[in-house]
N, C-alpha and C positions, 0 to 999 in steps of 0.2 A: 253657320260657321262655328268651330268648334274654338277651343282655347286657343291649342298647338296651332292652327290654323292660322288664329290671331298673329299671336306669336314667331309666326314664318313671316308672315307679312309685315309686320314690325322692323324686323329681325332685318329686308330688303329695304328696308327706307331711309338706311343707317347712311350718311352724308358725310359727317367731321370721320364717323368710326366706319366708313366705309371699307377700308382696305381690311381691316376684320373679318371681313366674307372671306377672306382668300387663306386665312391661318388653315392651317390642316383639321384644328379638329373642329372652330367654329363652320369650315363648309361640311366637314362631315354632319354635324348635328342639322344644318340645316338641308343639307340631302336625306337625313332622316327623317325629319318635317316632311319633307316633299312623299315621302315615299306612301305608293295606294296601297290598296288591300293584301298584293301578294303579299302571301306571310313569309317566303324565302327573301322577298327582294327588302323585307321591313327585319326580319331576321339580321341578313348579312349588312345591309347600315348600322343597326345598332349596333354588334358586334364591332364593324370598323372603327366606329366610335367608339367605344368604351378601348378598344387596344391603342389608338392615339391618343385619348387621353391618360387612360393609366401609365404610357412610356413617361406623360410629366409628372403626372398628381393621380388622384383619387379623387380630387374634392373639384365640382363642376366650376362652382362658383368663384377658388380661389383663381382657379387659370383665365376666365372670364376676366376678372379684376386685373389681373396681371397683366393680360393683354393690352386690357385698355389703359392702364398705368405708364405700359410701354409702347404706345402708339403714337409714331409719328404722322399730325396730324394739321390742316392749316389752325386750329385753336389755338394749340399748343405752341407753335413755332412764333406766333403774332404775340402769346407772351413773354417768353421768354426770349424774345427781341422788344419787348418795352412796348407795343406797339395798341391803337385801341382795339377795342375788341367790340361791333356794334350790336344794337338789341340783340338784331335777329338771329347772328351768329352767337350771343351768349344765351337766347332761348333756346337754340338749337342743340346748343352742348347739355341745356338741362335734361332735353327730353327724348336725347340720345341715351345720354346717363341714365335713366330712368327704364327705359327699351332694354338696355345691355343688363342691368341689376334682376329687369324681371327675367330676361332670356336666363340668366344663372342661377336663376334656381325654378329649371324643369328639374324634375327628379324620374328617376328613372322607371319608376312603379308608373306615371301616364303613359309611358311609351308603352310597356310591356302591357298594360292595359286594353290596348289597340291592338296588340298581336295576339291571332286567334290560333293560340297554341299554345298547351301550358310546360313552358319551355324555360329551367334554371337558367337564367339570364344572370353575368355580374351585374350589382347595380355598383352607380357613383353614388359620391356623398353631393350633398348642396348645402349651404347655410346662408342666414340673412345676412349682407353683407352692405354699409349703405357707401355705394358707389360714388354720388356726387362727395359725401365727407371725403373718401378717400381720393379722390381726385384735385377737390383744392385743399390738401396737403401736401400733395404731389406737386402741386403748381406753387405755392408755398419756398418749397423745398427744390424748387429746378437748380439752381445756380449749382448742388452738391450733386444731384441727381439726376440731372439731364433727362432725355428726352427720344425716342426711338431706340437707334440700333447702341447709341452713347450709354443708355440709360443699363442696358445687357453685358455690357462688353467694357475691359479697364484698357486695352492695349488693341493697338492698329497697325497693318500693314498698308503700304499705296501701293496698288497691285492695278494697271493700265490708268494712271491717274482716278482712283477710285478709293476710296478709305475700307477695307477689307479687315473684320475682326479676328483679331489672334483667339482663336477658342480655349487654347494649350499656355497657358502662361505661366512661367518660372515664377514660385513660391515665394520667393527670396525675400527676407524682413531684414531690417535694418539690424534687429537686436541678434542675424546670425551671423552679422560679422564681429572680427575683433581685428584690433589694429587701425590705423588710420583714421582715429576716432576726429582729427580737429579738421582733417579734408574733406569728411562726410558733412560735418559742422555745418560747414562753407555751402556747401550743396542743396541741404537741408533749410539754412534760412533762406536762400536765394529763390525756393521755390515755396517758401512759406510768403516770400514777399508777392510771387506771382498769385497763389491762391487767393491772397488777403486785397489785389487790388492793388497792389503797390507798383513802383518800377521795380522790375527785374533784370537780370540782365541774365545774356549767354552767357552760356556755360561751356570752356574746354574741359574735359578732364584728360590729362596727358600722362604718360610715365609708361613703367614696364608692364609687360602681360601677366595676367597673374594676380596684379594687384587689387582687384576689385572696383575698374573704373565703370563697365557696362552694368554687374550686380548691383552696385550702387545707383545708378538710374531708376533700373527696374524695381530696388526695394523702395524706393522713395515712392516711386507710384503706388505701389503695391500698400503701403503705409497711408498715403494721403487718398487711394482713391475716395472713400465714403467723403473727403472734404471738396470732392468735384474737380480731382488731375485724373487727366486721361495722357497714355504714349500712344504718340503717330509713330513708326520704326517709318526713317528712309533710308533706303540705301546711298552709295555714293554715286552712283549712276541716274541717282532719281533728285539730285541737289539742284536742277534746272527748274523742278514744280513744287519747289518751297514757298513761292510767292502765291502762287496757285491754291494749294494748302493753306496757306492763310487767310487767304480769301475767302476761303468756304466758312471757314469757322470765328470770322472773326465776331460773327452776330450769335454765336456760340453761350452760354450762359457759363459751360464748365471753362475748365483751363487746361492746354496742353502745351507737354512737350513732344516739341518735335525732336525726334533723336536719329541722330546719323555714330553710325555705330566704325569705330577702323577707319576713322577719315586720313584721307593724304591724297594728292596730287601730283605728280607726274612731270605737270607740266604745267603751263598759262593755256589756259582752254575756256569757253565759256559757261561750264559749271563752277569753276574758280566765281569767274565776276557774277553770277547769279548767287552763287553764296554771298559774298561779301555787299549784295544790295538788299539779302535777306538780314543781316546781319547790321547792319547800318543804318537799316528802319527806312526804306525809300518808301514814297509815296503808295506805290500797289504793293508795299511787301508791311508795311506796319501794322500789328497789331497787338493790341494790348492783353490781349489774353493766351498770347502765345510765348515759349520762349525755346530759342535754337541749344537743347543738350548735342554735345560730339566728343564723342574719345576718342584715342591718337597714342599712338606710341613716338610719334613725332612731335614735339612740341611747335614747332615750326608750318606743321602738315604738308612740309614741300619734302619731294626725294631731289633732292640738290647734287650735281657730280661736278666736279672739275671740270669738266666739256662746257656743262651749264656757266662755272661761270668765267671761261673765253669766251665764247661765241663769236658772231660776227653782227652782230648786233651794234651802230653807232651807239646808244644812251643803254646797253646791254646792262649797268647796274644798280639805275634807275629800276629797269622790268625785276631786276633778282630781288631790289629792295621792296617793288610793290608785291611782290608774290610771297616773301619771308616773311612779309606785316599782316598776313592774313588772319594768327591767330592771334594779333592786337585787336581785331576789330572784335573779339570775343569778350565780355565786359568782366567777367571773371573767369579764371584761367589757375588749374588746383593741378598741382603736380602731384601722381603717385607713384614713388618709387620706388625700386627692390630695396627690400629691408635688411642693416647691416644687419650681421650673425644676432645678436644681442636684442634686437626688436624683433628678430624672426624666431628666435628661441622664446621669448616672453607669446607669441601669438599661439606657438606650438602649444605652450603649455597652459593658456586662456585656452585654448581649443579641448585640452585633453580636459578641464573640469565639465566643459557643456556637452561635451559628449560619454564623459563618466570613462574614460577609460583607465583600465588596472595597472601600471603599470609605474614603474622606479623612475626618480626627474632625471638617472643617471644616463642611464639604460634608453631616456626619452630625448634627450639628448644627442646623443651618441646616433639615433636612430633618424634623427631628425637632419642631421648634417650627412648624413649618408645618402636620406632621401633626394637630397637638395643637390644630387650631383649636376644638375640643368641650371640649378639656378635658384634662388630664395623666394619666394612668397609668399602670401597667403595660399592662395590657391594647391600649392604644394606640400602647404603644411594641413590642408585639410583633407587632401586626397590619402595623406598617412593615416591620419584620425578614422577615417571613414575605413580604410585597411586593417588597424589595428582594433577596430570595433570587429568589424567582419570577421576577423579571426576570434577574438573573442565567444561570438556566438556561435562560430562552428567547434569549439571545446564545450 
Protein backbone atom coordinates (compact mmCIF):
# COMPACT_ATOMS: atom_id res chain seq x y z
CA UNK A 1 0.00 0.00 0.00
CA UNK A 2 1.50 3.18 -1.07
CA UNK A 3 1.52 6.59 0.90
CA UNK A 4 -1.52 8.48 -1.03
CA UNK A 5 -3.14 5.11 -0.58
CA UNK A 6 -2.69 5.41 3.14
CA UNK A 7 -3.84 8.79 3.06
CA UNK A 8 -7.23 8.08 1.09
CA UNK A 9 -8.02 5.70 3.55
CA UNK A 10 -7.35 8.03 6.46
CA UNK A 11 -8.90 10.72 4.73
CA UNK A 12 -12.55 8.07 4.84
CA UNK A 13 -12.43 7.53 8.49
CA UNK A 14 -12.90 11.07 9.22
CA UNK A 15 -16.10 10.95 11.86
CA UNK A 16 -16.11 14.72 13.90
CA UNK A 17 -14.62 16.15 10.26
CA UNK A 18 -16.91 13.97 8.28
CA UNK A 19 -18.96 16.35 6.42
CA UNK A 20 -15.33 17.44 4.79
CA UNK A 21 -15.68 14.67 2.28
CA UNK A 22 -18.53 16.54 0.55
CA UNK A 23 -16.56 20.33 0.33
CA UNK A 24 -15.85 20.59 -3.47
CA UNK A 25 -12.26 20.39 -3.43
CA UNK A 26 -11.66 17.98 -0.46
CA UNK A 27 -13.90 15.33 -2.65
CA UNK A 28 -12.12 16.41 -5.59
CA UNK A 29 -8.65 15.53 -4.06
CA UNK A 30 -9.90 12.39 -2.73
CA UNK A 31 -11.46 11.35 -6.23
CA UNK A 32 -7.96 11.92 -7.29
CA UNK A 33 -6.57 9.52 -4.63
CA UNK A 34 -9.09 7.11 -5.91
CA UNK A 35 -7.99 7.43 -9.48
CA UNK A 36 -6.15 3.94 -11.29
CA UNK A 37 -3.55 4.03 -13.90
CA UNK A 38 -5.60 5.68 -16.74
CA UNK A 39 -3.45 8.54 -17.26
CA UNK A 40 -6.63 10.71 -18.85
CA UNK A 41 -8.86 9.80 -15.99
CA UNK A 42 -5.62 10.92 -13.37
CA UNK A 43 -5.08 13.80 -15.70
CA UNK A 44 -8.61 15.29 -15.78
CA UNK A 45 -8.95 14.89 -11.57
CA UNK A 46 -5.96 16.60 -10.90
CA UNK A 47 -6.74 19.22 -13.17
CA UNK A 48 -10.43 19.57 -11.45
CA UNK A 49 -8.64 19.93 -8.53
CA UNK A 50 -6.23 22.26 -8.93
CA UNK A 51 -9.21 24.76 -10.93
CA UNK A 52 -11.37 24.37 -7.50
CA UNK A 53 -8.93 25.16 -5.63
CA UNK A 54 -7.18 27.92 -7.28
CA UNK A 55 -11.04 29.81 -7.48
CA UNK A 56 -10.18 30.00 -3.36
CA UNK A 57 -6.32 29.99 -2.69
CA UNK A 58 -3.22 28.42 -4.18
CA UNK A 59 -2.08 27.18 -1.00
CA UNK A 60 -3.46 23.29 -0.25
CA UNK A 61 -2.98 23.56 3.20
CA UNK A 62 -4.39 27.04 4.18
CA UNK A 63 -7.88 25.89 2.63
CA UNK A 64 -7.51 22.53 4.48
CA UNK A 65 -7.33 24.52 7.85
CA UNK A 66 -9.88 26.71 6.97
CA UNK A 67 -12.21 24.25 6.39
CA UNK A 68 -11.85 22.64 9.44
CA UNK A 69 -11.68 26.00 11.34
CA UNK A 70 -15.17 26.39 9.92
CA UNK A 71 -16.80 23.09 10.41
CA UNK A 72 -19.76 22.57 11.97
CA UNK A 73 -19.25 19.72 13.96
CA UNK A 74 -20.80 17.53 17.11
CA UNK A 75 -17.07 18.67 18.88
CA UNK A 76 -17.59 21.96 18.33
CA UNK A 77 -21.26 22.56 19.02
CA UNK A 78 -20.87 20.41 22.74
CA UNK A 79 -18.28 23.30 23.45
CA UNK A 80 -19.51 26.11 22.78
CA UNK A 81 -22.68 25.02 24.60
CA UNK A 82 -20.57 24.49 27.76
CA UNK A 83 -21.22 20.97 27.54
CA UNK A 84 -18.55 17.84 28.40
CA UNK A 85 -16.71 16.63 26.09
CA UNK A 86 -15.74 12.52 26.91
CA UNK A 87 -12.13 10.72 26.31
CA UNK A 88 -13.22 9.19 23.25
CA UNK A 89 -14.71 11.98 21.53
CA UNK A 90 -11.58 14.37 22.68
CA UNK A 91 -9.13 11.50 21.27
CA UNK A 92 -11.03 11.46 18.40
CA UNK A 93 -10.74 15.12 17.68
CA UNK A 94 -6.93 14.63 18.23
CA UNK A 95 -6.42 12.10 15.66
CA UNK A 96 -8.82 13.73 13.24
CA UNK A 97 -6.75 16.76 13.60
CA UNK A 98 -3.72 14.98 12.90
CA UNK A 99 -5.46 12.96 9.57
CA UNK A 100 -6.49 16.45 8.22
CA UNK A 101 -2.85 18.47 8.93
CA UNK A 102 -1.12 15.26 7.16
CA UNK A 103 -3.93 15.28 4.29
CA UNK A 104 -2.73 19.13 3.75
CA UNK A 105 0.33 18.84 2.90
CA UNK A 106 0.20 16.24 -0.33
CA UNK A 107 2.07 18.31 -2.55
CA UNK A 108 1.43 18.08 -5.86
CA UNK A 109 4.96 16.66 -7.41
CA UNK A 110 3.41 12.83 -5.60
CA UNK A 111 0.48 13.10 -7.79
CA UNK A 112 2.27 14.05 -10.96
CA UNK A 113 4.74 11.47 -10.03
CA UNK A 114 2.08 8.70 -10.50
CA UNK A 115 1.19 10.17 -13.99
CA UNK A 116 2.74 8.43 -16.63
CA UNK A 117 3.15 11.37 -18.90
CA UNK A 118 5.40 14.16 -18.73
CA UNK A 119 2.77 16.72 -18.67
CA UNK A 120 3.23 20.71 -17.32
CA UNK A 121 0.72 20.30 -14.63
CA UNK A 122 -0.02 23.60 -12.16
CA UNK A 123 1.27 22.71 -9.06
CA UNK A 124 -0.28 24.03 -5.41
CA UNK A 125 1.58 25.30 -2.60
CA UNK A 126 1.43 23.25 0.92
CA UNK A 127 3.10 24.28 4.16
CA UNK A 128 3.46 23.01 7.77
CA UNK A 129 0.60 24.11 9.44
CA UNK A 130 -0.02 22.70 13.22
CA UNK A 131 -3.78 22.05 12.91
CA UNK A 132 -4.52 20.90 16.58
CA UNK A 133 -2.78 24.68 17.85
CA UNK A 134 -4.96 26.27 15.45
CA UNK A 135 -8.05 24.59 16.42
CA UNK A 136 -7.83 25.25 20.26
CA UNK A 137 -7.48 28.75 19.43
CA UNK A 138 -10.49 28.59 17.56
CA UNK A 139 -12.27 26.91 20.36
CA UNK A 140 -10.61 29.64 22.68
CA UNK A 141 -11.90 32.31 20.64
CA UNK A 142 -15.81 30.77 19.71
CA UNK A 143 -17.90 33.27 21.67
CA UNK A 144 -16.20 36.19 18.93
CA UNK A 145 -15.81 33.64 16.17
CA UNK A 146 -18.51 31.26 16.06
CA UNK A 147 -18.65 28.14 14.57
CA UNK A 148 -19.92 26.60 10.85
CA UNK A 149 -21.84 28.67 8.44
CA UNK A 150 -21.77 31.90 11.62
CA UNK A 151 -18.23 31.69 11.60
CA UNK A 152 -18.25 32.68 7.21
CA UNK A 153 -20.95 34.87 7.26
CA UNK A 154 -21.85 38.51 9.34
CA UNK A 155 -25.64 38.86 8.19
CA UNK A 156 -28.66 36.48 7.66
CA UNK A 157 -31.86 36.25 6.00
CA UNK A 158 -35.00 33.61 7.18
CA UNK A 159 -35.82 32.19 4.04
CA UNK A 160 -38.75 28.97 4.54
CA UNK A 161 -37.90 29.22 8.42
CA UNK A 162 -34.25 28.53 7.59
CA UNK A 163 -31.13 31.13 8.52
CA UNK A 164 -29.82 31.86 4.79
CA UNK A 165 -26.39 33.96 4.57
CA UNK A 166 -26.48 37.36 3.05
CA UNK A 167 -23.26 36.90 0.74
CA UNK A 168 -23.55 40.79 -0.60
CA UNK A 169 -23.54 42.90 2.43
CA UNK A 170 -23.86 46.88 2.63
CA UNK A 171 -20.25 48.25 3.61
CA UNK A 172 -21.59 50.78 5.76
CA UNK A 173 -19.12 51.90 9.00
CA UNK A 174 -20.26 54.07 11.61
CA UNK A 175 -17.43 56.53 10.89
CA UNK A 176 -19.46 57.21 7.30
CA UNK A 177 -22.20 58.85 8.87
CA UNK A 178 -22.41 62.45 10.11
CA UNK A 179 -25.15 63.82 11.98
CA UNK A 180 -27.17 62.09 14.57
CA UNK A 181 -24.10 61.41 16.56
CA UNK A 182 -26.07 61.13 20.36
CA UNK A 183 -28.91 58.56 18.60
CA UNK A 184 -26.18 56.21 17.16
CA UNK A 185 -24.68 56.76 21.02
CA UNK A 186 -27.71 55.12 22.22
CA UNK A 187 -27.65 52.20 19.69
CA UNK A 188 -24.05 51.60 20.04
CA UNK A 189 -24.08 51.09 23.88
CA UNK A 190 -27.25 49.06 23.86
CA UNK A 191 -25.51 46.51 21.88
CA UNK A 192 -22.24 46.89 23.55
CA UNK A 193 -24.29 45.81 26.60
CA UNK A 194 -25.58 42.68 24.60
CA UNK A 195 -22.15 41.73 23.29
CA UNK A 196 -20.59 42.20 26.78
CA UNK A 197 -23.24 39.78 28.52
CA UNK A 198 -25.14 42.38 30.09
CA UNK A 199 -29.20 43.19 29.90
CA UNK A 200 -30.01 44.78 26.83
CA UNK A 201 -32.81 45.87 25.62
CA UNK A 202 -34.89 46.35 22.16
CA UNK A 203 -34.35 48.55 20.19
CA UNK A 204 -37.10 50.95 18.11
CA UNK A 205 -35.47 53.15 15.83
CA UNK A 206 -38.25 55.53 14.59
CA UNK A 207 -38.39 58.91 12.49
CA UNK A 208 -38.21 60.06 8.88
CA UNK A 209 -36.70 58.17 5.78
CA UNK A 210 -33.64 59.13 4.94
CA UNK A 211 -32.49 59.50 8.30
CA UNK A 212 -30.01 56.67 8.77
CA UNK A 213 -32.21 54.45 11.08
CA UNK A 214 -31.63 50.85 8.90
CA UNK A 215 -27.57 51.97 7.97
CA UNK A 216 -27.10 52.38 11.33
CA UNK A 217 -28.16 48.73 12.33
CA UNK A 218 -26.07 47.37 9.59
CA UNK A 219 -22.86 49.67 10.53
CA UNK A 220 -23.11 48.67 14.11
CA UNK A 221 -22.63 45.01 12.85
CA UNK A 222 -20.53 45.77 10.46
CA UNK A 223 -18.18 47.41 13.31
CA UNK A 224 -18.81 44.91 16.19
CA UNK A 225 -18.83 41.70 13.89
CA UNK A 226 -14.82 40.51 14.79
CA UNK A 227 -16.52 41.00 18.72
CA UNK A 228 -19.11 38.12 17.81
CA UNK A 229 -22.71 40.36 16.47
CA UNK A 230 -24.27 38.69 13.81
CA UNK A 231 -27.85 40.35 11.84
CA UNK A 232 -30.83 37.69 11.44
CA UNK A 233 -32.85 40.40 8.59
CA UNK A 234 -36.85 39.32 9.29
CA UNK A 235 -39.18 40.56 7.44
CA UNK A 236 -42.67 41.83 8.76
CA UNK A 237 -44.40 38.94 7.35
CA UNK A 238 -41.82 36.49 9.05
CA UNK A 239 -42.48 38.41 12.91
CA UNK A 240 -44.67 35.02 13.84
CA UNK A 241 -40.96 32.82 13.84
CA UNK A 242 -39.18 35.35 16.06
CA UNK A 243 -39.62 32.99 18.88
CA UNK A 244 -38.50 30.12 16.74
CA UNK A 245 -35.27 32.05 15.80
CA UNK A 246 -34.46 32.34 19.17
CA UNK A 247 -34.66 29.16 19.86
CA UNK A 248 -32.19 27.95 17.67
CA UNK A 249 -29.68 30.29 18.67
CA UNK A 250 -30.19 30.59 22.11
CA UNK A 251 -27.25 27.84 22.88
CA UNK A 252 -25.47 30.11 20.29
CA UNK A 253 -21.96 31.39 21.77
CA UNK A 254 -22.13 34.69 19.29
CA UNK A 255 -24.80 37.43 19.68
CA UNK A 256 -27.52 38.54 17.35
CA UNK A 257 -29.66 41.02 16.30
CA UNK A 258 -32.60 40.22 15.18
CA UNK A 259 -33.76 43.13 12.71
CA UNK A 260 -37.19 43.79 11.21
CA UNK A 261 -36.62 46.45 8.95
CA UNK A 262 -40.20 49.09 7.97
CA UNK A 263 -42.07 47.67 10.73
CA UNK A 264 -46.02 48.72 11.18
CA UNK A 265 -49.22 47.01 11.22
CA UNK A 266 -52.45 47.48 9.73
CA UNK A 267 -54.35 46.07 12.12
CA UNK A 268 -54.54 43.63 15.53
CA UNK A 269 -53.59 40.33 13.81
CA UNK A 270 -51.61 37.62 15.40
CA UNK A 271 -48.10 38.73 14.21
CA UNK A 272 -48.90 41.87 16.32
CA UNK A 273 -49.08 39.43 19.69
CA UNK A 274 -46.32 37.12 18.53
CA UNK A 275 -44.12 40.27 18.47
CA UNK A 276 -45.07 41.55 21.63
CA UNK A 277 -44.32 38.04 23.39
CA UNK A 278 -41.12 38.19 21.61
CA UNK A 279 -40.63 41.41 23.04
CA UNK A 280 -41.53 40.80 26.61
CA UNK A 281 -39.29 37.85 27.00
CA UNK A 282 -42.11 35.01 27.43
CA UNK A 283 -40.97 31.69 28.40
CA UNK A 284 -40.26 29.98 24.66
CA UNK A 285 -39.29 33.45 23.20
CA UNK A 286 -36.42 34.52 25.94
CA UNK A 287 -33.23 34.75 25.28
CA UNK A 288 -30.18 36.34 26.43
CA UNK A 289 -28.07 36.51 23.63
CA UNK A 290 -30.48 37.95 21.37
CA UNK A 291 -31.94 41.36 21.08
CA UNK A 292 -35.23 42.48 18.81
CA UNK A 293 -33.68 45.87 16.41
CA UNK A 294 -36.87 47.49 14.33
CA UNK A 295 -37.27 50.66 12.37
CA UNK A 296 -40.56 52.57 11.65
CA UNK A 297 -41.47 55.65 10.25
CA UNK A 298 -44.20 55.21 12.66
CA UNK A 299 -43.47 55.75 16.03
CA UNK A 300 -46.54 53.93 17.22
CA UNK A 301 -46.09 51.05 14.38
CA UNK A 302 -49.96 51.16 14.12
CA UNK A 303 -51.59 52.79 10.72
CA UNK A 304 -54.43 54.11 12.88
CA UNK A 305 -57.81 55.90 10.81
CA UNK A 306 -60.69 57.39 12.15
CA UNK A 307 -62.94 54.24 11.19
CA UNK A 308 -60.42 52.48 13.65
CA UNK A 309 -61.29 54.43 16.26
CA UNK A 310 -65.30 54.20 15.97
CA UNK A 311 -65.67 50.85 15.47
CA UNK A 312 -68.28 48.76 16.75
CA UNK A 313 -66.27 47.19 19.15
CA UNK A 314 -68.09 47.27 22.98
CA UNK A 315 -64.28 47.89 25.00
CA UNK A 316 -63.12 49.29 21.11
CA UNK A 317 -60.49 51.65 23.13
CA UNK A 318 -59.20 49.32 25.35
CA UNK A 319 -57.98 47.23 21.78
CA UNK A 320 -56.69 50.91 20.27
CA UNK A 321 -54.73 51.40 23.55
CA UNK A 322 -53.26 47.77 23.49
CA UNK A 323 -52.23 47.97 19.97
CA UNK A 324 -50.64 52.01 20.23
CA UNK A 325 -48.43 50.38 23.46
CA UNK A 326 -46.80 48.18 21.21
CA UNK A 327 -43.80 50.25 20.75
CA UNK A 328 -43.70 50.65 24.71
CA UNK A 329 -42.92 47.06 25.03
CA UNK A 330 -39.55 48.14 22.96
CA UNK A 331 -37.06 48.94 26.00
CA UNK A 332 -35.32 51.70 24.18
CA UNK A 333 -36.91 53.59 21.54
CA UNK A 334 -34.35 56.63 19.60
CA UNK A 335 -36.21 58.93 17.49
CA UNK A 336 -34.47 60.13 13.99
CA UNK A 337 -35.76 63.12 12.61
CA UNK A 338 -35.68 65.27 9.40
CA UNK A 339 -33.05 67.81 10.23
CA UNK A 340 -34.02 71.56 10.68
CA UNK A 341 -32.36 73.69 7.68
CA UNK A 342 -29.27 74.42 10.13
CA UNK A 343 -28.42 70.64 11.05
CA UNK A 344 -28.98 69.62 7.41
CA UNK A 345 -26.52 72.41 6.15
CA UNK A 346 -23.95 71.54 9.06
CA UNK A 347 -24.08 67.51 7.66
CA UNK A 348 -23.96 68.84 4.05
CA UNK A 349 -20.89 70.50 4.77
CA UNK A 350 -19.22 67.45 7.26
CA UNK A 351 -20.06 65.52 4.07
CA UNK A 352 -18.44 67.92 1.53
CA UNK A 353 -14.76 67.66 3.77
CA UNK A 354 -14.94 63.57 3.68
CA UNK A 355 -15.64 63.46 0.47
CA UNK A 356 -13.13 66.41 -0.56
CA UNK A 357 -15.29 68.12 -2.66
CA UNK A 358 -14.23 71.65 -4.49
CA UNK A 359 -16.50 73.76 -4.18
CA UNK A 360 -17.60 77.69 -2.40
CA UNK A 361 -19.89 77.10 1.42
CA UNK A 362 -22.01 79.77 -0.68
CA UNK A 363 -22.62 78.11 -3.70
CA UNK A 364 -22.95 74.67 -1.42
CA UNK A 365 -25.50 76.07 0.20
CA UNK A 366 -27.51 77.29 -2.11
CA UNK A 367 -27.13 73.88 -3.83
CA UNK A 368 -28.06 72.07 -0.99
CA UNK A 369 -31.58 73.59 -0.35
CA UNK A 370 -32.23 73.15 -3.82
CA UNK A 371 -31.45 69.55 -3.75
CA UNK A 372 -33.70 69.16 -0.73
CA UNK A 373 -36.86 70.00 -2.75
CA UNK A 374 -38.50 66.32 -1.22
CA UNK A 375 -37.49 66.90 1.88
CA UNK A 376 -34.00 67.22 4.24
CA UNK A 377 -31.80 64.42 5.27
CA UNK A 378 -28.94 62.91 5.31
CA UNK A 379 -29.46 60.72 2.92
CA UNK A 380 -30.08 63.53 0.41
CA UNK A 381 -27.42 65.43 1.33
CA UNK A 382 -25.22 62.57 0.34
CA UNK A 383 -26.76 61.71 -2.71
CA UNK A 384 -25.51 65.64 -3.74
CA UNK A 385 -21.96 64.82 -2.34
CA UNK A 386 -21.76 61.61 -4.35
CA UNK A 387 -23.17 64.06 -7.64
CA UNK A 388 -20.96 66.72 -7.02
CA UNK A 389 -17.80 64.35 -6.83
CA UNK A 390 -19.09 62.46 -9.99
CA UNK A 391 -19.00 65.54 -11.92
CA UNK A 392 -15.77 66.48 -10.59
CA UNK A 393 -14.20 63.54 -12.03
CA UNK A 394 -15.79 63.86 -15.24
CA UNK A 395 -13.84 67.55 -15.63
Amino acid sequence: MTILERKLISLHSLVIFRSLLYDPVIKRLSALLEAGGDTIETIDKYAGLAAELFMKTENLSEYVLKCVLEDENVYIVKRAQGENISDEIENCLNRELAILEDIALIQSKEIIAKIEYDANLPEWKTEKLDFEKAYRKRLNNIAAVGYGVFSKHSSFRLKDEELVPVKSTDPVRLSDFRGYEQQRDMVVKNTLALLQGKPAANVLLYGDAGTGKSSTVKAIVNEYHAKGLRLIEISKKQVAHISGVMEKLKKNPLKFILFIDDLSFANENDDLYELKAALEGSVSAKSLNTAIYATSNRRHLIKETFSDRQGDEVHRNETMQELLSLSGRFGLRVGFMAPAKGEYLKIVHDLKDMYDVDIDDEELNLLAEQYAFGGRSPRVARQLMEHLKSIEKQD
